[in-house]
KEKE-3310 file (N, C-alpha, C; in steps of 0.2 Angstrom, whole numbers, plus 5000, padded with zeros to 4 digits):
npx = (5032:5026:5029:5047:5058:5074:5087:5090:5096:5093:5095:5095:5104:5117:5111:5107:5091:5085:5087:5096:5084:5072:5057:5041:5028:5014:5004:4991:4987:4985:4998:5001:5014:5019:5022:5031:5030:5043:5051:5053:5047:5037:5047:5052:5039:5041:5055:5053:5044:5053:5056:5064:5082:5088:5104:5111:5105:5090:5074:5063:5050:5037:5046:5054:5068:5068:5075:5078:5073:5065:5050:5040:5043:5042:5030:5023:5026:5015:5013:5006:5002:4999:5001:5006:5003:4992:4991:4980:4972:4968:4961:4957:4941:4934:4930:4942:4953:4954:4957:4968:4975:4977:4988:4998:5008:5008:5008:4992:4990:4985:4977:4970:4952:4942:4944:4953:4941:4934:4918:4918:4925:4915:4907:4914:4913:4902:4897:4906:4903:4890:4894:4905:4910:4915:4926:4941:4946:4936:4929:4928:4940:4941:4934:4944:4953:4947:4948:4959:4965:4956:4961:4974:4969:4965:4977:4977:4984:4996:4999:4996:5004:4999:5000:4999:4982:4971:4975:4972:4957:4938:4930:4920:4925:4937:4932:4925:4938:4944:4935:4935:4949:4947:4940:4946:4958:4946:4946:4957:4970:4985:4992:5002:5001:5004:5003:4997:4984:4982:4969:4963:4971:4974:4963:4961:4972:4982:4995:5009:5022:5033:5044:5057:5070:5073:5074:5068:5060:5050:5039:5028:5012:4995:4986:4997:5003:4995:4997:5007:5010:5022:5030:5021:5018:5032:5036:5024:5015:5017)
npy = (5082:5068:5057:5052:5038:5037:5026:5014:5004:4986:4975:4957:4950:4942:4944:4953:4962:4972:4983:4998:5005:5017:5026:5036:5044:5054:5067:5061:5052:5036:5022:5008:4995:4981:4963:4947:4936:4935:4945:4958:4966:4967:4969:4981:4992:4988:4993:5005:5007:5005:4993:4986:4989:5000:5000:5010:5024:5034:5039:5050:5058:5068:5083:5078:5067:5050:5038:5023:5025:5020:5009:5017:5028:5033:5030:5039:5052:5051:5039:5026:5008:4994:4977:4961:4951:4952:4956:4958:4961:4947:4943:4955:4968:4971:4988:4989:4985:4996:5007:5004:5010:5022:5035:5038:5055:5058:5071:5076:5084:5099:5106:5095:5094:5085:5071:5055:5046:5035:5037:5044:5030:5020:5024:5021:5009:5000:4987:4985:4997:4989:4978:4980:4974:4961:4951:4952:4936:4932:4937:4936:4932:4942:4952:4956:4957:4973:4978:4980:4989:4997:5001:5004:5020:5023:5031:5043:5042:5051:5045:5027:5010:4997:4981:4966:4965:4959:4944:4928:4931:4927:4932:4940:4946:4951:4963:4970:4974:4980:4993:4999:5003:5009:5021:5025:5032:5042:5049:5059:5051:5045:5032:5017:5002:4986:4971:4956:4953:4956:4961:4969:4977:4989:4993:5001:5008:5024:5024:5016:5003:4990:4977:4970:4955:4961:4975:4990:4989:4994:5008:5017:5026:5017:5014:5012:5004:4992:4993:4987:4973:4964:4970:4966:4950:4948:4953:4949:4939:4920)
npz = (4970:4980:4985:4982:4976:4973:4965:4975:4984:4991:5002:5008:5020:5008:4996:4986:4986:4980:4966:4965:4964:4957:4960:4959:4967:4965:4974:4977:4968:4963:4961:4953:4956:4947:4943:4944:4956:4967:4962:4969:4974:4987:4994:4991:4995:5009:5012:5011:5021:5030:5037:5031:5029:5018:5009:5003:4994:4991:5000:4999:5007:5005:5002:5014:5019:5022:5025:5029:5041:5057:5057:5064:5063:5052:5049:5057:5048:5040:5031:5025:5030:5023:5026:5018:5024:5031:5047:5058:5074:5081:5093:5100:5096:5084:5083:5094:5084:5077:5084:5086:5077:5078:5077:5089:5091:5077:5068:5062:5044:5044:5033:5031:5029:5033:5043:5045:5056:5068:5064:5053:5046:5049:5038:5027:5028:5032:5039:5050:5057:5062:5070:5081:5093:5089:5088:5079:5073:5067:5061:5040:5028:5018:5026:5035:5029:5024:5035:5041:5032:5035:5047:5046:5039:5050:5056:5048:5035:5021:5010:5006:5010:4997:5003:4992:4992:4988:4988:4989:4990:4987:4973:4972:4984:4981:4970:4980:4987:4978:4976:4987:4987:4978:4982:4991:4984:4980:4989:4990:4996:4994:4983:4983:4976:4977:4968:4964:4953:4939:4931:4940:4946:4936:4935:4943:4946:4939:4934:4931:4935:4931:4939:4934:4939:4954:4949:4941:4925:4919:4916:4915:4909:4913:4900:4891:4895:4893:4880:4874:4870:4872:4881:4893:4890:4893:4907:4913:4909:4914)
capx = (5031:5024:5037:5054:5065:5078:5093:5089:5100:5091:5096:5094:5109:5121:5107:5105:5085:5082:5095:5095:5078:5071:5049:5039:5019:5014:5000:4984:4989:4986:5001:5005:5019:5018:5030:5030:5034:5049:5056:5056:5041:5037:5055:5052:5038:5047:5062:5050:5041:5056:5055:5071:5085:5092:5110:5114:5099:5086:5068:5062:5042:5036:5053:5060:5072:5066:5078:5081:5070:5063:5044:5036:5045:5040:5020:5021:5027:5010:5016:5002:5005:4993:5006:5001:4999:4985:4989:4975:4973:4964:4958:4952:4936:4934:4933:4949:4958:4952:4959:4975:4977:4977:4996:5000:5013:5006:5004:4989:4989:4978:4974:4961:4946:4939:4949:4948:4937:4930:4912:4920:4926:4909:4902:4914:4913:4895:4899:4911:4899:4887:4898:4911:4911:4915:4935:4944:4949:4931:4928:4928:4947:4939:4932:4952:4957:4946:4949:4967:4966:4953:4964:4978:4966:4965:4982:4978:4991:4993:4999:4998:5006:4995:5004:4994:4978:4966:4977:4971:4951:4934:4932:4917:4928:4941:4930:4924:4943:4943:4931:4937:4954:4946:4937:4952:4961:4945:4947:4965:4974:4989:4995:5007:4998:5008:4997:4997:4978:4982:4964:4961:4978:4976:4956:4963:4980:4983:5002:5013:5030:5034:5047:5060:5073:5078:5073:5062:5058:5044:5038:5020:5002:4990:4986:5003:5007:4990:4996:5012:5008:5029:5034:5016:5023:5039:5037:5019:5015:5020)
capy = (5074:5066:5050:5049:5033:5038:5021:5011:4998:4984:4968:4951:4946:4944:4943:4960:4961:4979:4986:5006:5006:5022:5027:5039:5041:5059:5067:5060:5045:5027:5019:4999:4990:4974:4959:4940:4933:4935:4952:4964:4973:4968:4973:4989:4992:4986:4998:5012:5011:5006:4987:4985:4995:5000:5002:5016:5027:5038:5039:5057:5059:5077:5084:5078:5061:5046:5034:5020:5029:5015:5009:5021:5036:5034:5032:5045:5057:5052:5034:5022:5003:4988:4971:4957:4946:4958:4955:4961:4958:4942:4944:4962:4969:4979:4993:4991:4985:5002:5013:5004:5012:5030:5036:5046:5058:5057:5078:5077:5090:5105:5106:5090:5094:5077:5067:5050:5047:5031:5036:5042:5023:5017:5027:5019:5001:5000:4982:4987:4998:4984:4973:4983:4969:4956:4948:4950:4931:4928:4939:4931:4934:4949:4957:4955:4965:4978:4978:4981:4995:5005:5002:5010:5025:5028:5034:5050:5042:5055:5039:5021:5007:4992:4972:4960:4966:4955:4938:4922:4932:4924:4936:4945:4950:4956:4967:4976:4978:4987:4996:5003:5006:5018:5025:5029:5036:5049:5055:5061:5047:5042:5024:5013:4995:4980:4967:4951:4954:4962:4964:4973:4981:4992:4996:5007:5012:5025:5023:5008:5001:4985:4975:4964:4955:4968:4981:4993:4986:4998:5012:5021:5024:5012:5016:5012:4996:4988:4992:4984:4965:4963:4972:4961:4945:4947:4954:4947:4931:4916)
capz = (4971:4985:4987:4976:4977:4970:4968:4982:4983:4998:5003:5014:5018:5003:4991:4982:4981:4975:4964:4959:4961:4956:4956:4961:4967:4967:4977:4975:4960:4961:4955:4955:4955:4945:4944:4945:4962:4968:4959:4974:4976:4995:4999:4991:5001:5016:5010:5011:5027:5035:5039:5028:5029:5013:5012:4996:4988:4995:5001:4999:5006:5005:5004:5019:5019:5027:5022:5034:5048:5060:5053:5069:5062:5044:5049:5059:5044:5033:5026:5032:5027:5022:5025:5015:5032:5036:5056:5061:5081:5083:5099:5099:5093:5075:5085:5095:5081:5071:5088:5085:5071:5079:5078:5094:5088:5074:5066:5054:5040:5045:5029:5029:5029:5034:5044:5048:5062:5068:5062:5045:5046:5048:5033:5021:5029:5037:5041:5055:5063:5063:5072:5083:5098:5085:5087:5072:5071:5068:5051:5034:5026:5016:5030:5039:5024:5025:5044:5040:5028:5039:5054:5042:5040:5058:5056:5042:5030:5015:5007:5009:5004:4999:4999:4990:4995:4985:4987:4994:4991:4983:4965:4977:4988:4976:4969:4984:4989:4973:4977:4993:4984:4973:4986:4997:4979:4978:4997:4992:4998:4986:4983:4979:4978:4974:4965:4957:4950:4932:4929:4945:4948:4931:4936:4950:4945:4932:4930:4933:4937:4931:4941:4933:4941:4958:4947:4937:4918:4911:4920:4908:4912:4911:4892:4887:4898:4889:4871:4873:4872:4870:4889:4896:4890:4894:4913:4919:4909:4917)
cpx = (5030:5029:5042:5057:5071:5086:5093:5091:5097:5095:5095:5102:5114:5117:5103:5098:5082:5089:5093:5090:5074:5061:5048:5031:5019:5007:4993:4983:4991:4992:5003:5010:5019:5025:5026:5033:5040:5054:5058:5052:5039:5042:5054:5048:5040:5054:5059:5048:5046:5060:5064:5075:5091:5099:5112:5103:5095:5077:5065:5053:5041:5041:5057:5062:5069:5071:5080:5079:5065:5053:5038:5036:5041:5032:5020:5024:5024:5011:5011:5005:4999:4999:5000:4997:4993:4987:4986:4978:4968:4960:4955:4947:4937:4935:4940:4953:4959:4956:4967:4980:4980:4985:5000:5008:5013:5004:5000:4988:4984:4976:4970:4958:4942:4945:4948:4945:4932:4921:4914:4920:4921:4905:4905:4913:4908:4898:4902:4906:4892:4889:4903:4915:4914:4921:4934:4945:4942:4926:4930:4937:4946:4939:4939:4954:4954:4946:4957:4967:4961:4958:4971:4977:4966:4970:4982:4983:4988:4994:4999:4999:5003:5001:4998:4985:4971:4969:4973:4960:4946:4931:4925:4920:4933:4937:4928:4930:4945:4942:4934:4944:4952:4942:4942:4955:4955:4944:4954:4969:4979:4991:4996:5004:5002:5003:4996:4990:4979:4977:4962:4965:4975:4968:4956:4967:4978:4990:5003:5020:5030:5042:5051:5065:5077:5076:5068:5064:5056:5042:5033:5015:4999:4988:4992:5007:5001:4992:5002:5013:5017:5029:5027:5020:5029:5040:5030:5016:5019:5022)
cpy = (5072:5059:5051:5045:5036:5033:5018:5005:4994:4978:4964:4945:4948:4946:4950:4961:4967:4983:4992:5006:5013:5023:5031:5040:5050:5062:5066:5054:5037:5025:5010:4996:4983:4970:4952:4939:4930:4940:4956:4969:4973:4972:4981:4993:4993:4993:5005:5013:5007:4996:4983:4990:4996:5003:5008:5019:5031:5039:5045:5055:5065:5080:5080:5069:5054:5040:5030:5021:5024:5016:5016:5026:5038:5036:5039:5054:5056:5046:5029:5013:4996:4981:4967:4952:4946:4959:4960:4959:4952:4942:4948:4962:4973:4983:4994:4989:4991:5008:5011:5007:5021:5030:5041:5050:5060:5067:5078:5082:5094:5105:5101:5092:5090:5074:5060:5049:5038:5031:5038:5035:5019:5019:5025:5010:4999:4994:4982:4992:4993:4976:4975:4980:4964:4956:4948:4944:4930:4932:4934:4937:4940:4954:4959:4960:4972:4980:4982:4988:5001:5007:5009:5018:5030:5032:5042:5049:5048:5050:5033:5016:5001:4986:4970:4960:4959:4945:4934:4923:4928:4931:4941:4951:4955:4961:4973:4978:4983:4992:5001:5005:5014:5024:5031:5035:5044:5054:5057:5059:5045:5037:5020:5003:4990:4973:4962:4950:4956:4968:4972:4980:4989:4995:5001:5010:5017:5026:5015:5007:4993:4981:4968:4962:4959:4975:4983:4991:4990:5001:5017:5023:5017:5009:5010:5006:4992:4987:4991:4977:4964:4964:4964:4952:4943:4949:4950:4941:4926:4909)
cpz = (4978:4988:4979:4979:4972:4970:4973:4980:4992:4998:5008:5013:5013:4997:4990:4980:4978:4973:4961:4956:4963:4955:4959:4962:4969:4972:4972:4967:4964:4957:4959:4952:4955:4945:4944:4952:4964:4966:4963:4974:4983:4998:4997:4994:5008:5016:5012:5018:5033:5040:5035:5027:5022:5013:5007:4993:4993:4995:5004:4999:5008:5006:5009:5017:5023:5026:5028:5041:5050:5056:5059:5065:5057:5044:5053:5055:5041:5031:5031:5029:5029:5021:5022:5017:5031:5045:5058:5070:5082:5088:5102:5094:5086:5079:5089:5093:5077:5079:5089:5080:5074:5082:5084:5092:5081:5071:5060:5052:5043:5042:5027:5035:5034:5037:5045:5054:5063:5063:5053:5042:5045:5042:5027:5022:5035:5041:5049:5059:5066:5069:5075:5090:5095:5087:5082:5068:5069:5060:5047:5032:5021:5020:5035:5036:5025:5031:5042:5038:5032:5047:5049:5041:5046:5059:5052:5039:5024:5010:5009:5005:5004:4996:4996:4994:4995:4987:4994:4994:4987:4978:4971:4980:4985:4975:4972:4986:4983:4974:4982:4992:4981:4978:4990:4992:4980:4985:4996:4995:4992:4988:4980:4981:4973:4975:4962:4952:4944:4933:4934:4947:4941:4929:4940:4949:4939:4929:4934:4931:4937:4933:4938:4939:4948:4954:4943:4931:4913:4920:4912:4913:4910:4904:4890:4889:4892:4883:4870:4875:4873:4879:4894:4894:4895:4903:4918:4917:4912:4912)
residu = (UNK:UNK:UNK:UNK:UNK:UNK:UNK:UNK:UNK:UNK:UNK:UNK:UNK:UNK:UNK:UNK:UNK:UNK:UNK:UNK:UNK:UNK:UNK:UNK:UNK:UNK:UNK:UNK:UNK:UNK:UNK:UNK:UNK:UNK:UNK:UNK:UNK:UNK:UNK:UNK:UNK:UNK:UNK:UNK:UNK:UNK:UNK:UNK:UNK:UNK:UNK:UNK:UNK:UNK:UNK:UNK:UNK:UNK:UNK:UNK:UNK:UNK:UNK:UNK:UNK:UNK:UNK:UNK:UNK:UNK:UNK:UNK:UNK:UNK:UNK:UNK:UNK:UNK:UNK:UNK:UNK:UNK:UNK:UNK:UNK:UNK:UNK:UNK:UNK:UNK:UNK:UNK:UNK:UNK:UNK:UNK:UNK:UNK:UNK:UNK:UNK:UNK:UNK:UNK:UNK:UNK:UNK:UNK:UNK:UNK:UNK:UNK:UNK:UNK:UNK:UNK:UNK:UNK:UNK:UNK:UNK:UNK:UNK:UNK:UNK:UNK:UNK:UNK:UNK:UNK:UNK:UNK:UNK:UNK:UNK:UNK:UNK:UNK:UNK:UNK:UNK:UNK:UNK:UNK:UNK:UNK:UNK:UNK:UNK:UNK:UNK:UNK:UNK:UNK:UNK:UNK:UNK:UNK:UNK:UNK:UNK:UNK:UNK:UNK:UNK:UNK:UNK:UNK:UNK:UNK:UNK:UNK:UNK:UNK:UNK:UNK:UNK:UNK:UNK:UNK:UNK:UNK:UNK:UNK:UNK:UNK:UNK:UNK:UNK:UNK:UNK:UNK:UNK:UNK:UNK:UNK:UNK:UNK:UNK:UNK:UNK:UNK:UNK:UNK:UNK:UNK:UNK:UNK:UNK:UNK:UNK:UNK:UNK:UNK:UNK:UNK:UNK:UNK:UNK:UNK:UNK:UNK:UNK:UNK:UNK:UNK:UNK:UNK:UNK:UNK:UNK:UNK:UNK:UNK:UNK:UNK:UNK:UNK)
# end
């Protein structure tokens, strides 16, 4: 297995927002983490790459322990991270928001084949090489996002974790961040995408982790979250 939580107890403050929460994403598996707003999926995120420091439980990536290890450490063991912001760099070009992406210290696996590589980056997001003078502030909030997630790339995450990748876009856009979702899934990237999209979320993913209250609810495949109108209702209807 490629990430385990295993009991991860987080908090802000007093306020207990992930209780003995247990999931796992193995190599090379889309899995999404659904929920209503406000359950504890950002923080879980956050819990993982570091941004929150969980007080009980543990965050095991390719065997080794990461648990509470500063957000540098974690990227630089493979864990790349899509915030839901996006902060891009406003003021820099696509290109030099894409070479902030490069992790020095950073050991990519010797075993890829294909790494990322600036031009690799232009061959999944032409756009970007059409345009590498451009400042970030001055993209459409689509192109922000997919700015974001190739910067992510420039790192060689073996996993990455996506926020709310689609929120706030026009239904076009959506679909191409889709797109480039599954794309990343078929270069051997694994990922944990937290979603408010159903539609979208369950087009990518092939398992899933439904968050109730601080905690895990339903945990299936895709198949099996679909054929249970009862857990739908109950955890993502509003």
């Amino acid at each position: 297995m490629l990430l385990e939580i295993n009991n991860l107890n987080s908090y802000y403050g007093s306020s207990h927002v992930l209780q003995n929460m247990s999931l796992n994403v193995d190599q090379g598996e889309v899995v999404a983490l659904l929920g209503r707003n406000g359950m504890g999926k950002s923080t879980t995120l956050k819990s993982i790459i570091g941004l929150v420091k969980p007080r009980s439980g543990r965050v095991v990536f390719d065997g080794r322990e990461i648990t509470g290890l500063r957000p540098y450490k974690v990227a630089r063991a493979g864990i790349g991270y899509v915030p839901e912001e996006r902060r891009i760099f406003p003021t820099l070009s696509v290109l030099e928001n894409l070479k902030m992406g490069i992790k020095k210290g950073r050991q990519v696996d010797t075993s890829m084949s294909n790494p990322w590589t600036i031009e690799r980056i232009f061959d999944y997001f032409p756009f970007m090489g059409d345009r590498v003078a451009q400042k970030g502030a001055t993209l459409s909030g689509g192109e922000q996002q997919m700015l974001t997630i190739a910067r992510t790339l420039m790192g060689n995450p073996r996993l990455i974790l996506v926020d709310e990748p689609t929120e706030g876009l026009a239904p076009l856009m959506v679909k191409k961040i889709s797109e480039v979702l599954r794309m990343i899934s078929q270069a051997g990237i694994s990922i944990l995408l937290v979603e408010h999209n159903l539609k979208e979320a369950l087009s990518v993913a092939g398992r899933v982790y439904l968050m109730g209250k601080a905690h895990i609810a339903f945990s299936g495949t895709v198949e099996e979250l679909e054929a249970d109108a009862e857990i739908k209702a109950k955890y993502l209807e509003v």
